[in-house]
Every structure is written in C-alpha cells, then in structure tokens.
N, C-alpha and C positions, 0 to 999 in steps of 0.2 A: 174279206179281211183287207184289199187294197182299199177300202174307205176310211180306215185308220191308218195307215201309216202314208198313204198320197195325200197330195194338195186337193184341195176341189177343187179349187179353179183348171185343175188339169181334168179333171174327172165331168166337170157340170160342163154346159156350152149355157154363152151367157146368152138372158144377163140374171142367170139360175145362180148360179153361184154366187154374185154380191148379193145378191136378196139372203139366200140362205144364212151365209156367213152373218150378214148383218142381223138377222133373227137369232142365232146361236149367240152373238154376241149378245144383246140386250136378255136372252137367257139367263146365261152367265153368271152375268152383273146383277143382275134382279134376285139369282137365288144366293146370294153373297150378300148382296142388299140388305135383304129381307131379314138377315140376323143382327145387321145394324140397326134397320128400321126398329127392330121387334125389342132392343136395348135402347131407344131411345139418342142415337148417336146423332152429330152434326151430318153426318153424308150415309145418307138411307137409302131405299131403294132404287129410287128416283135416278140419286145421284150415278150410283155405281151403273145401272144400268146405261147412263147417259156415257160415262166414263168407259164402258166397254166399248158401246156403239161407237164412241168418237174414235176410240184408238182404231177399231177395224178397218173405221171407214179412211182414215187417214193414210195405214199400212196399204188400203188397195188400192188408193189413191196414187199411192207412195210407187206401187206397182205398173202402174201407168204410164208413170215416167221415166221407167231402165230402157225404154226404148224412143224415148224422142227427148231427152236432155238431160238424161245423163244416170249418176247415182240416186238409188230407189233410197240407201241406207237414210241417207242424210233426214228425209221425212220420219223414219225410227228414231233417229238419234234425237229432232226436234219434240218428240212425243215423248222421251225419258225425261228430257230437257224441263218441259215445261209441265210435264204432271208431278212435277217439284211445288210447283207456285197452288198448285190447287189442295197436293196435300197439306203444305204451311197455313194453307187457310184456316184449317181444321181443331191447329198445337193451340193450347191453350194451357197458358203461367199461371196456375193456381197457388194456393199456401203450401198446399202437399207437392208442388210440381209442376213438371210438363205434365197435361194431360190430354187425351187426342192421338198419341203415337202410337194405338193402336189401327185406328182409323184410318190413319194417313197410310201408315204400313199396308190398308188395305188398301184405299186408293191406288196405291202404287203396283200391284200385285193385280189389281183386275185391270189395268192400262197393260201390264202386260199380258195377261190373258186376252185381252181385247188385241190385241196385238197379233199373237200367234193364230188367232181364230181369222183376223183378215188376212191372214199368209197361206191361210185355204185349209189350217189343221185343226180343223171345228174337234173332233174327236179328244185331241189335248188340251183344249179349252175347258170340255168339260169335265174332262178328267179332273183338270187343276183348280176348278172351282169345287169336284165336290171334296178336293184336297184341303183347299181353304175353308171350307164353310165348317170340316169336320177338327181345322185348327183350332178356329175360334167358337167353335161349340165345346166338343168332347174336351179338347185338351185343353180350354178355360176354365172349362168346372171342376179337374183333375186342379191345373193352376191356385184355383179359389179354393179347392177343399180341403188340400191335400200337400201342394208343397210349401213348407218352411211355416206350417199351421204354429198357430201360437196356443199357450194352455186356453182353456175355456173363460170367457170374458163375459159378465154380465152388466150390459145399462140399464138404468131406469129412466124414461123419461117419463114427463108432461106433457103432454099437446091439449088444444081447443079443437074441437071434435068437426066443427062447422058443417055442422047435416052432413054429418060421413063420411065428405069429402077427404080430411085430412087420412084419414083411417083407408080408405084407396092410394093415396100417393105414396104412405106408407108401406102398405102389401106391397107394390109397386117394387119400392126399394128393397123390401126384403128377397122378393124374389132376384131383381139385377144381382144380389152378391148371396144368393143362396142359401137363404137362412128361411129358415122351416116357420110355415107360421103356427106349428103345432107347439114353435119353441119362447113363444108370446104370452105371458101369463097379464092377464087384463084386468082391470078396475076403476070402475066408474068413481071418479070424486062427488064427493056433496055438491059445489060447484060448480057440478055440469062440463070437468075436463076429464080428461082421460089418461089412466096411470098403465105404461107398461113398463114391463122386466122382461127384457131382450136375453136369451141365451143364445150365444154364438161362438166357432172357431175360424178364425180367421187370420192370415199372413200380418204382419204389421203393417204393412203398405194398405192393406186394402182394410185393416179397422180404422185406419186414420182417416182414409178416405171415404168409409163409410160413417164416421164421425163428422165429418167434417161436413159431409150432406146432410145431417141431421139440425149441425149448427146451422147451416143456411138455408134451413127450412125455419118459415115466418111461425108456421103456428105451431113448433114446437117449443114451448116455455121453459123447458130444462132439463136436463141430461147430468145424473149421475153415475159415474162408469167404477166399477168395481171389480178388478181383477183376482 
C-alpha cells in the first residue's frame, strides 16, 4: 500500500526511479492519446505522450534544484505557464466556433498529470488518466446522445461515390458523432451518385457541426435537412 500514497523517488534508489516515472508518464499520455488519435484530433498520441514525458521530466528536473539554487516551484509554475502556448496551438475559429477546447483542455490536464507522475506519484497518474480517458469516452457519448437532444432530424444528401472512398469518410463521420449506420437508408442514382436519408438525434451544437462537416466535405453535392 505504501506505493500508492509515497513518492518513488523515496521508495526507488536511482537512477530506477526517473526511468520508471518517465515510462509511467509516456503511459499516461499515450492511453489519453490514443482517444484523441482514434477521433482524429490535432494532438494525438504522439503528442500527449510527448506532453506527459516533458512535464515529468521537467518536474524532476525541477527537483534537483531545491538543493543547490534554490525554489523547485518556479519550474511547475513555468510548465502551467507555457503548456498555455501549446494548447492555443490547437483552438481553431470556425463558422460554428472556437473549436479545439476540448483538446487543449486535454493538453493541459495530461501536463498535469505528467506532472504529479514526476513528483514520484505514478499511482495518481494513473489513476487520473483512467479518470480522463473515461471523461472523454463515457461521458461524451452520454454528452452526444443524451443531453439537451433535439427532436429527430432527417438529411438527405448527394455525394460522388469516387470508388468508395467518399462512402468511408462518410462512416467515419458518422461514427465521430454517433449516429448508427443501421440509421442510413441508401440509393444508387442513375448517374452513378449516391442518395442518403440520414436519421439522427443530436444537441444543436453538434447538428450544426455535423452539418457543417458535411458542407465542407468536396464530394458531397447537397444536403437537404428536414426537421
């Protein structure tokens, strides 16, 4: 039990301890990642991973120095500081919006997890990543399905089929905002394009925005929405 609530670094004799922590970190980040990646986001695996690792390694960095110049804080306080600048990278000013402030909200959330993981408390590290991963899973598609649903909404569109592809990018999207593909009724034009009737329940935030990906998709030809 004392390997949950002690530091490691009091428990390991180095240089066992930064290795570990540094692996628990890139843990972390990677299984938080991995739901970015798997959504298609600006900061994916890669990143968050990189983002945990950095913060560890800076906190025990940070540690190094309460004993030959001075305050350790000031290295934390530069890593809230500046994992500002990396989540701003992310917001993006669409038609509908800021969009991105999910993203960044996680950026910000695995720096600190990366954080406490290089202050030796790998145990709440990972506690609080599988806190976050079950944010932005379970209580997304609670988010998507369920609060502030609007009544049932049917579009039609057109698209150009272009050997299948479009017909994958499609699924794609249906899946990201949770709409059933059993709820797709299909028909082939004479023309060789492709006619669906979308049935869907969805927030008004997230029809506009899935509208709105529809419009900015090239090989979709047109969109009639029917409430």
């Amino acid at each position: 039990m004392i390997w949950f609530v002690e530091s490691w670094h009091l428990l390991l004799p180095k240089p066992w301890a930064p290795v570990l922590l540094a692996l628990v970190a890139v843990l972390c980040g990677s299984w938080i990642g991995s739901e970015r990646e798997r959504r298609e986001k600006p900061a994916g695996l890669r990143t968050m991973a990189l983002v945990a690792l950095g913060a560890a390694v800076f906190t025990m960095v940070g540690f190094s120095f309460t004993t030959s110049t001075g305050d350790s804080g000031r290295v934390a306080a530069q890593i809230v500081a500046g994992i500002g600048f990396l989540g701003a990278g992310v917001l993006m000013r669409g038609s509908s919006g800021v969009q991105g402030m999910t993203t960044a909200a996680t950026i910000w959330i695995v720096a600190a997890i990366g954080m406490a993981v290089g202050a030796g408390y790998a145990p709440a590290g990972l506690g609080m990543s599988i806190l976050v991963r079950t944010l932005l899973t379970l209580v997304g598609r609670w988010e998507l399905s369920h609060y502030g649903a609007t009544r049932e909404t049917a579009i039609t569109i057109v698209f150009e089929p272009d050997h299948g592809k479009t017909e994958i990018k499609l699924e794609r999207l249906l899946e990201e905002f949770l709409i059933s593909r059993n709820a797709v009724q299909q028909t082939n034009e004479a023309d060789g394009r492709v006619r669906w009737v979308i049935l869907f329940r969805l927030t008004e935030r997230h029809t506009r925005e899935f509208l709105l990906t529809l419009v900015n998709s090239p090989e979709v030809l047109s969109i009639e929405r029917k409430v």
